[in-house]
C-alpha positions as CSV (number, residue, x, y, z in Angstrom):
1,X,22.8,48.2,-44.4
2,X,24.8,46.0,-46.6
3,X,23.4,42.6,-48.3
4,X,25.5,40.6,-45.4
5,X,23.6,42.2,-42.2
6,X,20.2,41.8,-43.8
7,X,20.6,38.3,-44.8
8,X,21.8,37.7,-40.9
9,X,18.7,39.5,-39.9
10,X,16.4,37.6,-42.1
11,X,17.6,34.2,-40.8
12,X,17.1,35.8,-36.7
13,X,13.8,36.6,-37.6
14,X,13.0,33.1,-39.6
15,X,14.1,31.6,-35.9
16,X,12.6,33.6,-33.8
17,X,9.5,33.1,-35.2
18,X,9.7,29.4,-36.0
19,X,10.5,29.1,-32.0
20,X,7.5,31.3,-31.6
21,X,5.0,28.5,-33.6
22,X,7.1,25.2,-32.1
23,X,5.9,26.9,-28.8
24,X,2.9,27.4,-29.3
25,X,2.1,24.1,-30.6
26,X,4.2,22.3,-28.0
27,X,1.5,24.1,-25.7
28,X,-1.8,23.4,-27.1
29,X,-0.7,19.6,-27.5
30,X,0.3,19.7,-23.8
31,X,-3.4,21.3,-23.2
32,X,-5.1,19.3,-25.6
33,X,-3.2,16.3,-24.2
34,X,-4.2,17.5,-20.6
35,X,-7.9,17.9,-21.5
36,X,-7.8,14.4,-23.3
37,X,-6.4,12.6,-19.6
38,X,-9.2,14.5,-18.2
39,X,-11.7,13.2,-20.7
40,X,-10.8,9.7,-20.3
41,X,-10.7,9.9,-16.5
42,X,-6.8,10.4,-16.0
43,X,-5.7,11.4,-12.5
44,X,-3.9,14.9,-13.1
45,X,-0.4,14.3,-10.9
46,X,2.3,17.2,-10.7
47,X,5.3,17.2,-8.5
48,X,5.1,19.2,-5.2
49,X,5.9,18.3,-1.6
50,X,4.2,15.2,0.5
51,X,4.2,15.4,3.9
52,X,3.1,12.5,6.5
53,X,2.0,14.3,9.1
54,X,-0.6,16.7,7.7
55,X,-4.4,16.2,8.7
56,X,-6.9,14.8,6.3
57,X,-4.5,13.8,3.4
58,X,-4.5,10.8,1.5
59,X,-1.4,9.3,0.7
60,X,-0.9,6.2,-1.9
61,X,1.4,4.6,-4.9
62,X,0.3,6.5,-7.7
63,X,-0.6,3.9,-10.6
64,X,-1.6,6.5,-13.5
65,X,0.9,6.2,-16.8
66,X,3.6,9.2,-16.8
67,X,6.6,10.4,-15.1
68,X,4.7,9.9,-11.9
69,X,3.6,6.4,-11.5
70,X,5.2,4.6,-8.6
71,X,5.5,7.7,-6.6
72,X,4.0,8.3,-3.2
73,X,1.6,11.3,-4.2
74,X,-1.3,12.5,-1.8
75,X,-4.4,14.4,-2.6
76,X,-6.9,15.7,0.5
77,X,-8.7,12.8,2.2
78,X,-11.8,14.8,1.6
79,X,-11.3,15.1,-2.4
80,X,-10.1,11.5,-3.8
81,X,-10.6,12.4,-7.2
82,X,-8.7,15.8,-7.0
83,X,-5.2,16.7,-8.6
84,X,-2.7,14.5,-6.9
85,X,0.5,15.8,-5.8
86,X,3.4,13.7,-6.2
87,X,6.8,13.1,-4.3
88,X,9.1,11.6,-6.2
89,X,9.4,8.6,-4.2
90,X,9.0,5.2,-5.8
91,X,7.3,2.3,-3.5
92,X,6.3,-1.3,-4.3
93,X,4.4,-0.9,-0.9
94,X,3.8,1.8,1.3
95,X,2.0,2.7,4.9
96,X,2.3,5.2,7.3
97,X,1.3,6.2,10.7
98,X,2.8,8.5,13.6
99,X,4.6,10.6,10.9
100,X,6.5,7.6,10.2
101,X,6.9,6.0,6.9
102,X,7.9,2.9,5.4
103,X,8.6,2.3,1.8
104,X,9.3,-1.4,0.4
105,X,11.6,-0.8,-3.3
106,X,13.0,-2.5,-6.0
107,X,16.7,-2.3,-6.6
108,X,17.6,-2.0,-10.1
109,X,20.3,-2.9,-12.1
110,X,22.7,-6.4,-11.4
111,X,22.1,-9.9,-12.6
112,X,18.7,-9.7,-10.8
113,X,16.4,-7.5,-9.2
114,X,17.1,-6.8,-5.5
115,X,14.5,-5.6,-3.0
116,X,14.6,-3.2,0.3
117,X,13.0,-1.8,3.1
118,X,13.1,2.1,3.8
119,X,11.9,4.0,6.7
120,X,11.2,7.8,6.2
121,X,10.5,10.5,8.1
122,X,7.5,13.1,8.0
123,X,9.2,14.9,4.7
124,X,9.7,11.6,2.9
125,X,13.4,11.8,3.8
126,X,15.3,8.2,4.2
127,X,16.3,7.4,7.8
128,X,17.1,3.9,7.6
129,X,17.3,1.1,5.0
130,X,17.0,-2.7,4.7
131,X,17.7,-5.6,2.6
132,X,14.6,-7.4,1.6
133,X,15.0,-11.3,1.2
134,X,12.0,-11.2,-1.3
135,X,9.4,-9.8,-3.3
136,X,7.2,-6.8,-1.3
137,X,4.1,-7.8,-0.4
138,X,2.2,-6.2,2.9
139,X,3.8,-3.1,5.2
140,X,2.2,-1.8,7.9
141,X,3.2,1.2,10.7
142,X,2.2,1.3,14.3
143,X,0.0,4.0,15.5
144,X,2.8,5.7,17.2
145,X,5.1,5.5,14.5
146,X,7.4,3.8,16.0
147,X,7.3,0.4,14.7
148,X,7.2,-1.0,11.7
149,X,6.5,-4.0,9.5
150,X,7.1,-5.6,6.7
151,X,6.0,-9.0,4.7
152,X,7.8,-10.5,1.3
153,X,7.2,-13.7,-0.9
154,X,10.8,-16.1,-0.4
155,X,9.2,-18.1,-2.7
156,X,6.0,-17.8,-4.9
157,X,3.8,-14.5,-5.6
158,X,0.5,-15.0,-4.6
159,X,-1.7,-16.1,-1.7
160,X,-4.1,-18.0,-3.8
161,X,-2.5,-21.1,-4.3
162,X,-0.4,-23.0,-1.6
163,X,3.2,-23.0,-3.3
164,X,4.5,-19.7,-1.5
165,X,6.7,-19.0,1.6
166,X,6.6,-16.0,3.3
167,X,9.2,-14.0,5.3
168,X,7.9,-11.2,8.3
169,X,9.9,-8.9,9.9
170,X,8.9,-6.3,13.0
171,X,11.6,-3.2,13.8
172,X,11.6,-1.0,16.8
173,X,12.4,2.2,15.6
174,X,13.8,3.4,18.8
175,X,16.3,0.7,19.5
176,X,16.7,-0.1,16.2
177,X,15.8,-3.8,17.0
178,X,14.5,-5.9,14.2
179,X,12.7,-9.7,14.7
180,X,14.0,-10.6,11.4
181,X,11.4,-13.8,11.4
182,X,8.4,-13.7,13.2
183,X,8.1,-17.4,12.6
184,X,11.0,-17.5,15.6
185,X,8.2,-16.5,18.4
186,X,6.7,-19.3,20.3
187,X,3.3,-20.4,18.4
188,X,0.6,-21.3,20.7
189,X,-2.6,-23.2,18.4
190,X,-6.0,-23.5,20.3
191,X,-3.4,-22.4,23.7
192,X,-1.2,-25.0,22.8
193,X,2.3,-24.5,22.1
194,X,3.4,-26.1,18.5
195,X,6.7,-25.8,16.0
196,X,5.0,-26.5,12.7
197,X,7.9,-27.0,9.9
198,X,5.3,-25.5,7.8
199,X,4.8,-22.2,9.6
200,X,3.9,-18.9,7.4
201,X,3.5,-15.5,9.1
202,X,2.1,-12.8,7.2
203,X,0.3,-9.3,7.3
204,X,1.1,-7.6,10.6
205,X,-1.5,-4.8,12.0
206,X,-0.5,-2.9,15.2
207,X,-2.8,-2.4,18.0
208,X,0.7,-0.5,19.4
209,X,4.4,-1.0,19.7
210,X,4.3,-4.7,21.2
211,X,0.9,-6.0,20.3
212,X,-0.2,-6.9,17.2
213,X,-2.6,-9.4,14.8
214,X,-1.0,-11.1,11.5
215,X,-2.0,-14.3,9.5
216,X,-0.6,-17.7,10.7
217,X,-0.6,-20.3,7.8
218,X,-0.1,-24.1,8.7
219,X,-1.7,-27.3,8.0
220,X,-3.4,-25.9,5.1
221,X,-5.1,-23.7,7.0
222,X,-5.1,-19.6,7.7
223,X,-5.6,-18.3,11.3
224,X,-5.8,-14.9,13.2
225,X,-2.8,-14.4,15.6
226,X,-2.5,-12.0,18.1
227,X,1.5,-11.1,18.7
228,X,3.4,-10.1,22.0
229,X,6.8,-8.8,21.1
230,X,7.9,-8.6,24.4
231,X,7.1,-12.2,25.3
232,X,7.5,-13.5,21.7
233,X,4.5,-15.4,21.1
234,X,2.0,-15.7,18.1
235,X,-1.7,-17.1,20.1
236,X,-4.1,-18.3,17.5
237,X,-7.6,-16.3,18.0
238,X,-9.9,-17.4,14.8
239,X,-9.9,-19.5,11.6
240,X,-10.3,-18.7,8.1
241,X,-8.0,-15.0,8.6
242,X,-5.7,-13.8,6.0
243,X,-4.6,-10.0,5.7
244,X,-6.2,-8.7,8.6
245,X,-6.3,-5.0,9.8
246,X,-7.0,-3.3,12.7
247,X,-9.8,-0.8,13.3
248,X,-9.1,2.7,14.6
249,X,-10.4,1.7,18.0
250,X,-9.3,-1.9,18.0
251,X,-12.2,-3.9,18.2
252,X,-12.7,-5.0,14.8
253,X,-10.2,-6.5,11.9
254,X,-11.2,-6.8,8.5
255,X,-9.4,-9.4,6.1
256,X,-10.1,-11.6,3.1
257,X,-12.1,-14.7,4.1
258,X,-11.7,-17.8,1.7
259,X,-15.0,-18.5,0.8
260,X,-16.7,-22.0,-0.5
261,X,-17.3,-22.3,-4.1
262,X,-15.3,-19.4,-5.2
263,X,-12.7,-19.6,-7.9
264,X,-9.4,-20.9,-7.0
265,X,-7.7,-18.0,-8.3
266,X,-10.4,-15.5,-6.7
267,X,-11.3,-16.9,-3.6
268,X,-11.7,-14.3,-1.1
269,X,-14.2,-12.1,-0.3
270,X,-14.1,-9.3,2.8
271,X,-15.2,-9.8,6.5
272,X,-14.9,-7.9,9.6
273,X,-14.3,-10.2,12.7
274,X,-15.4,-8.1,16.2
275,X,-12.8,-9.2,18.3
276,X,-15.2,-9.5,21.6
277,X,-17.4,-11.7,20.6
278,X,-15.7,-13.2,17.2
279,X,-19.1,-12.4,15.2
280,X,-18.0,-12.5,11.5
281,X,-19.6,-9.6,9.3
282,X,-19.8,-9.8,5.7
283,X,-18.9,-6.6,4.0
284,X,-21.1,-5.8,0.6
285,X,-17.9,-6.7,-1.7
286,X,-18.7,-10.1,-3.5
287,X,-15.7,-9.6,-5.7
288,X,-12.8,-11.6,-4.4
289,X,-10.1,-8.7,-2.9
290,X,-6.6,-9.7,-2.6
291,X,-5.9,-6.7,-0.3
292,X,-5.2,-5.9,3.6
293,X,-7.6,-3.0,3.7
294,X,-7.0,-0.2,5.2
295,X,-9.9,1.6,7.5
296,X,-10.1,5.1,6.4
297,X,-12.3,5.9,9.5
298,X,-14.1,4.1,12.4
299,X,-17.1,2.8,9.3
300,X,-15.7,2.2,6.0
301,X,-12.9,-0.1,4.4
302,X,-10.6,0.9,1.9
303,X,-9.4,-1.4,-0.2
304,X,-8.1,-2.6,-4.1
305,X,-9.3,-4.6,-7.0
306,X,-7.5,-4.5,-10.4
307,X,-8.5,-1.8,-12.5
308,X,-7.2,0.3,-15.8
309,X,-3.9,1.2,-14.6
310,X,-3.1,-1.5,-12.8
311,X,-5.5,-1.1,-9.1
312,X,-8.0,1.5,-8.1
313,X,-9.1,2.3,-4.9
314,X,-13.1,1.2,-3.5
315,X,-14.5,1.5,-0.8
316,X,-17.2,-0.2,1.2
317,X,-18.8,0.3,4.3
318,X,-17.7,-2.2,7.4
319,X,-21.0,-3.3,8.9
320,X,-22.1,-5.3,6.0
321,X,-24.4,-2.3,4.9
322,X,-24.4,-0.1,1.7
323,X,-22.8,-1.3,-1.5
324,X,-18.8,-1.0,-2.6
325,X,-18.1,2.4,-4.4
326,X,-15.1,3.5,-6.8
327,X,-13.5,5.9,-4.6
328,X,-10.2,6.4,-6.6
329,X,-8.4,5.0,-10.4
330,X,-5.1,4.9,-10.4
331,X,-4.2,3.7,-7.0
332,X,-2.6,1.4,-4.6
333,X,-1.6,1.2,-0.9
334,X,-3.8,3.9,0.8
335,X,-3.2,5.3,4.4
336,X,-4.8,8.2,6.2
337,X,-2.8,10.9,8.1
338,X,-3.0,13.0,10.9
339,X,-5.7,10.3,12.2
């Protein structure tokens, strides 16, 4: 073997076994890194397939820092805290129900951010898309799956203070019809019909593909509507109503309730309103929740408050019993399939 061939030799082996060491290292840091995210309460997320129609799953924005956050990601209803799974879908908002999903984005890239609506299927595969005329703020699906809403800010970014303007749309999935405005129905307050200039619709709940309840805003005040797509009307039912959702049996709605002597900039806490007898409940949350809750069963309200990462996920029970729990970091915009 001449000098030439075991120089050439020399420098394969100096590479292979540099390679050998980078990999190594490169894999305990990922470990040691791993175990760290576990030590300080970091969800694990990995990439895998997220289905909307499978029973007892959990599906959500993940919030936790890494390649993943944004995404639609599920972990099993019955294990909150487990590894998530993560689609690969990015969602400002989310909600699903029937199979049926819909996702409220930002647009990226021109002079300014744009904003838009997209309905998936059971697979998380884009059926139909919208332009947004505002920021995200509240999405909801019918039980059937077959309507869907959608709420953004026109003007302002918060419900706490009064300079905001509100835009809500309802599409029909199986026609494709959309009420671009729900401030167009006919508004009857107290039974009597009105055309406030001031008008603000906002967080639709289905009770099914016509009826629904939403937030009315006028006059400085908030009320409970009840909506009939069919005949067009929004019917004022209660005071004092913002964010409202439906229970699984439609009886009950939880919302945010402004309360006296809170904080202007925290003044909500959460109620359920039985819808027989209009008996207001006071959940156990005293912290002021800028949320429409979702009901993960027939007894307990799930719901956000800020946390680490941006939101986690509580949860309380709905009778006013109990005490609020931590039920998941890292999250935002919960919904329950195969309900």
């Amino acid at each position: 073997m001449n000098r030439k061939s075991r120089v050439l030799i020399l420098l394969v082996a100096v590479l292979v076994l540099g390679g050998v060491a980078l990999g190594a290292t490169l894999h305990a840091a990922g470990r040691a890194g791993e175990k760290d995210r576990a030590q300080a309460g970091g969800p694990l997320v990995r990439s895998g397939e997220v289905t909307l129609d499978a029973p007892g799953v959990g599906v959500f924005r993940n919030m936790a820092w890494g390649p993943h956050r944004d995404e639609i990601a599920s972990v099993p209803a019955g294990d909150p805290t487990g590894p998530r799974t993560s689609s690969g879908v990015r969602c400002l908002r989310f909600h699903t129900a029937g199979g049926t999903g819909v996702c409220l984005q930002a647009v990226r890239g021109g002079l300014r951010d744009a904003y838009r609506a997209v309905i998936l299927d059971s697979r998380l595969r884009e059926l139909r898309r919208y332009d947004l005329a505002g920021v995200p703020s509240r999405a909801r699906v019918s039980p059937s799956g077959r309507s869907a809403a959608w709420t953004v800010f026109v003007s302002g970014d918060s419900y706490a203070g009064a300079a905001f303007s509100t835009r809500t749309s309802v599409l029909d999935l199986r026609t494709g019809r959309s009420d671009r405005t729900l401030e167009d129905y006919r508004f009857l307050l107290d039974g009597r019909p009105r055309r406030p200039a001031d008008l603000n619709i906002w967080g639709v709940t289905f009770a099914d593909d016509n009826r629904f309840y939403a937030t009315a805003a006028t006059g400085g005040r908030t009320y409970l509507v009840q909506g009939d797509r069919a005949a067009r009307t929004l019917r004022t039912l209660h005071p004092n109503v913002e964010c409202p959702s439906l229970s699984p049996d439609g009886t009950r709605v939880a919302y945010k309730k402004r309360v006296e002597g809170a904080s202007s900039d925290a003044p909500w806490r959460l109620y359920v309103l039985d819808l027989r007898t209009l008996r207001e409940t006071a959940t156990a949350e005293r912290r002021s929740v800028d949320d429409q809750a979702v009901w993960r069963d027939g007894r307990t309200l799930v719901y956000s408050l800020p946390g680490d990462y941006g939101s986690d996920l509580w949860t309380v029970p709905a009778d006013g019993s109990g005490s609020p729990s931590l039920s998941m970091r890292a999250a935002l915009a919960p919904a329950f399939t195969g309900r």
